[in-house]
C-alpha positions as CSV (number, residue, x, y, z in Angstrom):
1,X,63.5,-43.3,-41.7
2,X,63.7,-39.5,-41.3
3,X,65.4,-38.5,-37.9
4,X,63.1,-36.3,-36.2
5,X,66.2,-34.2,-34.6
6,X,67.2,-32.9,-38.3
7,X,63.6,-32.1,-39.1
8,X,62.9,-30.2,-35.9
9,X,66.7,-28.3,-36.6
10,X,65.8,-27.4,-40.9
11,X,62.3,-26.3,-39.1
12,X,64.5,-24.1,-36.3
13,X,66.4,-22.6,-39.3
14,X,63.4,-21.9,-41.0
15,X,61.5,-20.3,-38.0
16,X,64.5,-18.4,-36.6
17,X,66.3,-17.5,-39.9
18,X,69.8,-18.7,-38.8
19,X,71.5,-22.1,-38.0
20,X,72.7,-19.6,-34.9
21,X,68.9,-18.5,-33.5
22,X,67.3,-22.1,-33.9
23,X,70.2,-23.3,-31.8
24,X,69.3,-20.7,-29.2
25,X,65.7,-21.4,-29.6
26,X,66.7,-25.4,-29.5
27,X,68.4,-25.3,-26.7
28,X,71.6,-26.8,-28.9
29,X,75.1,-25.6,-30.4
30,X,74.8,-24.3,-33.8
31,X,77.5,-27.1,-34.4
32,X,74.9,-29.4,-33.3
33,X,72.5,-28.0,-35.3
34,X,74.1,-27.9,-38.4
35,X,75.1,-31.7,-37.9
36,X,71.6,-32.4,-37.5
37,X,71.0,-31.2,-41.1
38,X,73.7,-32.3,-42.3
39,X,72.3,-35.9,-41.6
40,X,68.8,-35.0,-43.0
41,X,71.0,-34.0,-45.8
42,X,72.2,-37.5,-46.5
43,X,68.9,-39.3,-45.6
44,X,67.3,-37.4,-47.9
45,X,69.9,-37.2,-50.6
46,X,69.3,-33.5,-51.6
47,X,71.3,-29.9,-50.3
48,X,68.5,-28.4,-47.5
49,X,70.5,-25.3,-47.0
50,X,73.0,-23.1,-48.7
51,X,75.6,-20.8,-47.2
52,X,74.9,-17.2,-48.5
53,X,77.9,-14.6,-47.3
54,X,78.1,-15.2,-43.4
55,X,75.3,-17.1,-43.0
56,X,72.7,-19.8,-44.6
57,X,69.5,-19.9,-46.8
58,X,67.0,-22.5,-47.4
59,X,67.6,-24.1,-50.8
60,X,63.9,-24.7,-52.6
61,X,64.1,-28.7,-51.4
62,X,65.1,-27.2,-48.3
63,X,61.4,-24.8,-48.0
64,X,59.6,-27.8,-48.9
65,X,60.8,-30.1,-46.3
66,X,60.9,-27.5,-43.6
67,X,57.2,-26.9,-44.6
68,X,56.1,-30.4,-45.0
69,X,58.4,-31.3,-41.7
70,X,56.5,-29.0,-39.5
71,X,53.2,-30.1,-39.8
72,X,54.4,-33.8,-39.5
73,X,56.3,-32.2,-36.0
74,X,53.2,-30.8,-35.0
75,X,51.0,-34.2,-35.3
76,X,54.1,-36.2,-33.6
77,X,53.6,-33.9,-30.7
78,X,49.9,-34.1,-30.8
79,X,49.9,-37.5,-30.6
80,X,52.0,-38.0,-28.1
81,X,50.3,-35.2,-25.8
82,X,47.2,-37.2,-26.6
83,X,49.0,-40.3,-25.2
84,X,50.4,-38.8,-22.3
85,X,46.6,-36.8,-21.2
86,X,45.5,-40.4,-21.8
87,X,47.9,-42.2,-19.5
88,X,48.3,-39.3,-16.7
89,X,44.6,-37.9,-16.7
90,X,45.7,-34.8,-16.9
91,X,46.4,-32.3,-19.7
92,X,49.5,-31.2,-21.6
93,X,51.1,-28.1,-21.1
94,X,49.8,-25.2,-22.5
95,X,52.0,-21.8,-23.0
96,X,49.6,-19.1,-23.6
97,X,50.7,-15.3,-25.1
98,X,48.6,-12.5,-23.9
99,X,47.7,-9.2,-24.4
100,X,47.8,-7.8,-20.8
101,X,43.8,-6.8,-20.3
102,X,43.3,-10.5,-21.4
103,X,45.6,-11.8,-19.1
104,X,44.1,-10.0,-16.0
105,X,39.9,-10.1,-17.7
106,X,40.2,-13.3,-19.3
107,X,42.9,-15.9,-18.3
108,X,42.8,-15.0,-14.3
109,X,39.5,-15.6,-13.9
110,X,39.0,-19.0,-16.0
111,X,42.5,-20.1,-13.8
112,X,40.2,-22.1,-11.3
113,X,38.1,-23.7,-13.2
114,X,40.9,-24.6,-16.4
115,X,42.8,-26.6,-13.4
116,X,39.9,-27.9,-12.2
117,X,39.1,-29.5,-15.8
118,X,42.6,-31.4,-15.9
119,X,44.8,-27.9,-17.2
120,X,47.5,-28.0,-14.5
121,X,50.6,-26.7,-16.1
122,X,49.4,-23.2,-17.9
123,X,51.8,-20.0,-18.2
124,X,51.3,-16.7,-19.7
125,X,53.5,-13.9,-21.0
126,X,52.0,-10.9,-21.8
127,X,53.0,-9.8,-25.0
128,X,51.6,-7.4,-28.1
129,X,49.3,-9.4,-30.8
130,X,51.6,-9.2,-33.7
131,X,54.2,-10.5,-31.5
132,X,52.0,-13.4,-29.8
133,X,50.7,-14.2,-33.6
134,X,54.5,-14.6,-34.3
135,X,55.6,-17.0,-31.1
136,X,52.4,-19.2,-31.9
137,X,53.6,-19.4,-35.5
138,X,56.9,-20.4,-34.9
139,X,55.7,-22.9,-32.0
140,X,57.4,-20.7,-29.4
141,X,53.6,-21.1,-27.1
142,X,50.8,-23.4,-27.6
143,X,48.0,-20.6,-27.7
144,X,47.9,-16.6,-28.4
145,X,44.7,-14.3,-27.2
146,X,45.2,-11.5,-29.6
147,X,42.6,-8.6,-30.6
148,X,42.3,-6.7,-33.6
149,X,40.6,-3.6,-33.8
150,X,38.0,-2.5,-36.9
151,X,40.3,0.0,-38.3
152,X,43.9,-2.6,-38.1
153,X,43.1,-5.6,-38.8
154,X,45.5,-8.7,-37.2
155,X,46.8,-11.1,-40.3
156,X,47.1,-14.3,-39.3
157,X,49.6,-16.8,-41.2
158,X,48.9,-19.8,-43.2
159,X,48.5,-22.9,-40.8
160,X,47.1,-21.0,-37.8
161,X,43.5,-20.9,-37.0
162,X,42.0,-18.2,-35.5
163,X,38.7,-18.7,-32.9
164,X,36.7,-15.4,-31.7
165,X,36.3,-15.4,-28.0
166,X,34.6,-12.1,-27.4
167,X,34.2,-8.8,-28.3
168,X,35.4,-5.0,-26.3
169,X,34.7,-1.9,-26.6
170,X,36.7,0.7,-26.0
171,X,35.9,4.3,-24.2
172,X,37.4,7.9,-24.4
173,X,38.5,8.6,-20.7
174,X,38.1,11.9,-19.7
175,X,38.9,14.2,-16.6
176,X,35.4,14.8,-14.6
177,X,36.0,19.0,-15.4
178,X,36.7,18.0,-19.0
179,X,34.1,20.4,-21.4
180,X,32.6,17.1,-22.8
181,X,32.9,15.2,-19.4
182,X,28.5,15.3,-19.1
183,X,28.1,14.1,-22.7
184,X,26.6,10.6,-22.8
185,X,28.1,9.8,-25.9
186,X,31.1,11.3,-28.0
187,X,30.9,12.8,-31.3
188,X,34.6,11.8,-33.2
189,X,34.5,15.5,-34.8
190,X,34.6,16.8,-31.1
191,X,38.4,15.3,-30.5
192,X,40.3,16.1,-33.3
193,X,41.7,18.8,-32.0
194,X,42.5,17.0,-28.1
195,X,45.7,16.1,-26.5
196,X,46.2,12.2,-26.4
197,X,48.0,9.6,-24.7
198,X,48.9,6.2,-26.2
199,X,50.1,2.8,-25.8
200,X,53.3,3.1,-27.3
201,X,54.1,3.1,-30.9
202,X,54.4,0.0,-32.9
203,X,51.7,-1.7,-30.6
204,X,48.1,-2.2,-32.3
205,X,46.0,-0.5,-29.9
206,X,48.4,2.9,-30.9
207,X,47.3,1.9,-34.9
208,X,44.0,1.8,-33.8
209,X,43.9,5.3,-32.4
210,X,46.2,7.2,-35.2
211,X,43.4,5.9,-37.6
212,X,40.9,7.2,-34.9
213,X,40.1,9.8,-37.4
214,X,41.1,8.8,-40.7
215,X,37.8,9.2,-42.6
216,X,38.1,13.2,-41.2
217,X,41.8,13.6,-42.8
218,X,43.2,14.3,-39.2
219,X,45.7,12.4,-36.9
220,X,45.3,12.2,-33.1
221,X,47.7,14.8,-31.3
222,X,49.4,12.4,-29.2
223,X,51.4,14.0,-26.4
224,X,52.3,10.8,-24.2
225,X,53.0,7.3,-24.7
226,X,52.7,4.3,-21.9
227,X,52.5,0.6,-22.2
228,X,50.3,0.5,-19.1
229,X,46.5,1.7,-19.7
230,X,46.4,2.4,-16.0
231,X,49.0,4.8,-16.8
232,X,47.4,7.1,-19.4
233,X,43.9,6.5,-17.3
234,X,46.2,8.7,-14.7
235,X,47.5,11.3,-17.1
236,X,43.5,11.8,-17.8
237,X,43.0,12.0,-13.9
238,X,45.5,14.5,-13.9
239,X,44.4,16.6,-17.2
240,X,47.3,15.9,-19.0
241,X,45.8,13.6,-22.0
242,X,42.7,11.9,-22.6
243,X,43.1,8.3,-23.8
244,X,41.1,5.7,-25.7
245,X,40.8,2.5,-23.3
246,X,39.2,-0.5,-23.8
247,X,37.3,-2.2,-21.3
248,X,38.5,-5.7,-20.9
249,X,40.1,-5.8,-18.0
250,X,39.8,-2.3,-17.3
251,X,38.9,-2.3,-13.3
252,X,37.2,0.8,-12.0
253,X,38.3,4.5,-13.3
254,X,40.0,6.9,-10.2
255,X,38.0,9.4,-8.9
256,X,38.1,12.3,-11.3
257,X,37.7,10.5,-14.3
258,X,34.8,9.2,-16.6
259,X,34.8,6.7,-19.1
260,X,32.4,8.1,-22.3
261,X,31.6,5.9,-25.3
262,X,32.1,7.2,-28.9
263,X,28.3,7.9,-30.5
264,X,29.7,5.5,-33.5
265,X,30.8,3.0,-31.3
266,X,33.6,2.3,-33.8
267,X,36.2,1.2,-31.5
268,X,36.0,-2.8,-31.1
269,X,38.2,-5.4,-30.8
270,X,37.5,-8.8,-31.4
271,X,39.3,-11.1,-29.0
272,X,40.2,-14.2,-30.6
273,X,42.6,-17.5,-29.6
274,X,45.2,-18.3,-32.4
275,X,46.9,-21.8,-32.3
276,X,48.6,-23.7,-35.2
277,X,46.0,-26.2,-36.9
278,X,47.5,-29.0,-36.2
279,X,47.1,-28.5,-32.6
280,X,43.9,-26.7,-32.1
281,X,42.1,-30.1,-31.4
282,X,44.4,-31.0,-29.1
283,X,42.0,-31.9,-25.3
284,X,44.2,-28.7,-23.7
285,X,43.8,-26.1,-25.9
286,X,40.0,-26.6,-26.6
287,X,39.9,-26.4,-22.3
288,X,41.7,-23.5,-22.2
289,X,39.8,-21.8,-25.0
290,X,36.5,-23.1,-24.0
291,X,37.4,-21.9,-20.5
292,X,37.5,-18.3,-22.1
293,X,34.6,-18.7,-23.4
294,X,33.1,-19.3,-20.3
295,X,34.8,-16.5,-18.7
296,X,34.2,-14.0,-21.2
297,X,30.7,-12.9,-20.4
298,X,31.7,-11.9,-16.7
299,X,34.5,-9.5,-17.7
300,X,34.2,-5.6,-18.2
301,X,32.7,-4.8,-20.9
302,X,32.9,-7.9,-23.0
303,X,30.5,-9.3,-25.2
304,X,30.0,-12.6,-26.2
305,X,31.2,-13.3,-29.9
């Protein structure tokens, strides 16, 4: 019989890239860990991993099983999640990455009612989509809400599914004395040549406004960079930048400011959940992402997928 400790350490090597990060991930000594496949090693009968200069690579067995091993991880877990909602009456734990509009538009308001259907035990980091798309990949959380804009799409790995939730649109925020502050929609043609402000770079929501105007063979002037939307709405307020911000989550704008959607409306999102397959049936996650769902059509600016 396989020993399901040296599975789940080749799978932490395989994840985390060294015998050293799956032990941190694991909560082991790398010691411990390569013990642990060292004794997968001799069930097996075949080399799993190979040391390359300071540190270790997957031999082609070692792929395989760490491939194979994880989706036979995921199912043990499953099933015994399944056994314990069974025996308890209440739902597993579910460890959910966020982008931060979701977390305030989406997972605060469906709170209530997801405990009051049997999800006690939920938390929620908010991180960036391509870094929620990696925790759920490497089973670091149970569930991601992630967007992905028209112009940067969001690649999802083998073995996840992806579910759409809802869509948002996003608006140009303006000062009120701003020239184009009285137009009921903007034309793209009329911002090329307008200071910005931006999520910072790296994040998707700053990919999605570089390509803003792509098709016109001109780059957003950005002049300021913030994590927080409530932040650049500010800078706006203030006439320092205007700013593309979606509406999820959004709240009501600061005197001084109007919100303006582009004529094109070519600035959506789609909100989606992203889990691994082998768990996306799983009793908790379908609450949690049915509870979304349900949410969805009350928040700012959302729209039903």
């Amino acid at each position: 019989m396989i020993d399901p400790q040296g599975l789940r350490a080749l799978v932490g090597v395989a994840q985390h890239g060294s015998v050293a990060a799956a032990a941190s991930a694991l909560g082991y000594t790398p010691s411990a860990v390569s013990q642990q496949v060292k004794r997968l090693e001799g069930e097996l009968g075949a080399a799993l991993l190979e040391r390359r200069g300071r540190g270790v690579l997957l031999t082609e067995r070692g792929r395989v099983v760490a491939t194979e091993g994880r989706a036979l991880l995921d199912a043990m877990a499953q099933l015994v999640a399944g056994g314990a909602d069974a025996a308890s009456g209440a739902l597993a734990p579910v460890r959910v990455a966020s982008f931060s509009t979701a977390t305030r538009g989406l997972v605060g308001p469906a709170m209530h009612d997801l405990r009051a259907a049997g999800v006690t035990e939920l938390s929620v980091s908010s991180v960036d989509p391509f870094e929620a798309v990696v925790l759920v990949d490497r089973g670091d959380v149970d569930l991601a809400i992630v967007h992905d804009w028209n112009s940067v799409p969001l690649v999802v790995p083998d073995g996840l599914v992806r579910e759409p939730i809802c869509r948002d649109e996003a608006d140009v925020v303006l000062w009120a004395s701003h020239p184009l502050a009285d137009r009921d929609a903007l034309d793209r043609h009329d911002l090329v040549d307008e200071a910005w402000s931006s999520t910072p770079r790296g994040a998707i929501c700053h990919e999605a406004l570089l390509r803003l105007f792509t098709d016109l063979g001109r780059v957003p002037r950005i002049v300021a960079e913030d994590p927080d939307f409530a932040s650049l709405v500010e800078l706006a307020r203030q006439q320092v930048a205007i700013c593309l911000v979606p509406r999820l989550g959004r709240g009501a704008l600061p005197d001084g400011t109007v919100a303006i959607p582009l004529a094109d409306r070519s600035q959506v999102r789609q909100v989606s959940a992203v889990s691994r397959a082998a768990r996306s049936e799983s009793a908790a996650i379908r609450a949690v992402v049915d509870g979304l769902r349900r949410v969805a059509p009350n928040a700012a600016g959302a729209e039903v997928a």
